[in-house]
N, C-alpha and C positions, 0 to 999 in steps of 0.2 A: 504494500500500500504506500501509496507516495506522501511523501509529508505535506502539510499544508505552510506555505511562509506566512509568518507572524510580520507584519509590516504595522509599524506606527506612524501616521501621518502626522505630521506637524503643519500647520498653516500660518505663515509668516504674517500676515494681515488679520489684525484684531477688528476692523471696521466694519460692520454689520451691511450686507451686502456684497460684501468683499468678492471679485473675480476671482480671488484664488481660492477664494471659500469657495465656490460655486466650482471651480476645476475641480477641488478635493474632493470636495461629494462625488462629482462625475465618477473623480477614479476608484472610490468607492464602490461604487453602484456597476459598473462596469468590468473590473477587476475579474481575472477570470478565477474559475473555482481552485488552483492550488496557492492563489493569495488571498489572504484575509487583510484588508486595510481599516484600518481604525484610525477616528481622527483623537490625536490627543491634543486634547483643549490648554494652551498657556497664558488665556488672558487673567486668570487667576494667579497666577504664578507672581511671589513679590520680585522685587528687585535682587537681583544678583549679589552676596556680600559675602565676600573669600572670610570675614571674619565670623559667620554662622556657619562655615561646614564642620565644624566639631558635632556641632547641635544642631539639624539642619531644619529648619521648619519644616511639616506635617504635608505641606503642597508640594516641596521640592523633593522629599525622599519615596512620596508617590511615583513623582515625575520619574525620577533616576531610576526607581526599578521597572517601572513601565519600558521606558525606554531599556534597560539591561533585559529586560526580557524578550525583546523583540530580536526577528530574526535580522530584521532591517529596519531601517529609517530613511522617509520622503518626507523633505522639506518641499514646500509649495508656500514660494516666496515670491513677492513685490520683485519688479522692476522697474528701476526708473531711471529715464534718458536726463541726463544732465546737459542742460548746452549752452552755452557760453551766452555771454552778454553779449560781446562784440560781435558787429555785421557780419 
């Protein structure tokens, strides 16, 4: 029997309506049967602070095992064209 991959999605855009919320789901919903994709949700997540990973708060040590239990991770992130001011 084949294994099934464990894939955690990440969605780099917290903004409600987000396009890459709406790709994520696609590739959810689409994903063929030997991937399983799940979206893991980070707009909860606090702020980053190297001086709490002794102790890590309750959302981030979630986070970290979700993601160590995965067999992979897809980010589904923003892009943005920066372009100069000059003509």
């Amino acid at each position: 029997m084949n294994k099934i991959c464990d894939v955690a999605v990440i969605v780099g855009s917290l903004r409600k309506g987000s396009i890459n919320r709406h790709v994520a789901d696609a590739l959810v919903q689409l994903a063929l049967p030997s991937l399983k994709l799940s979206i893991v949700e980070i707009g909860h997540l606090p702020i980053y602070n190297p001086d709490c990973d002794e102790n890590p708060p309750v959302a981030w040590a979630k986070f970290r095992e979700r993601i160590k239990a995965a067999d992979a991770v897809l980010f589904v992130t923003p892009e943005y064209i920066v372009r100069s001011l000059r003509p």
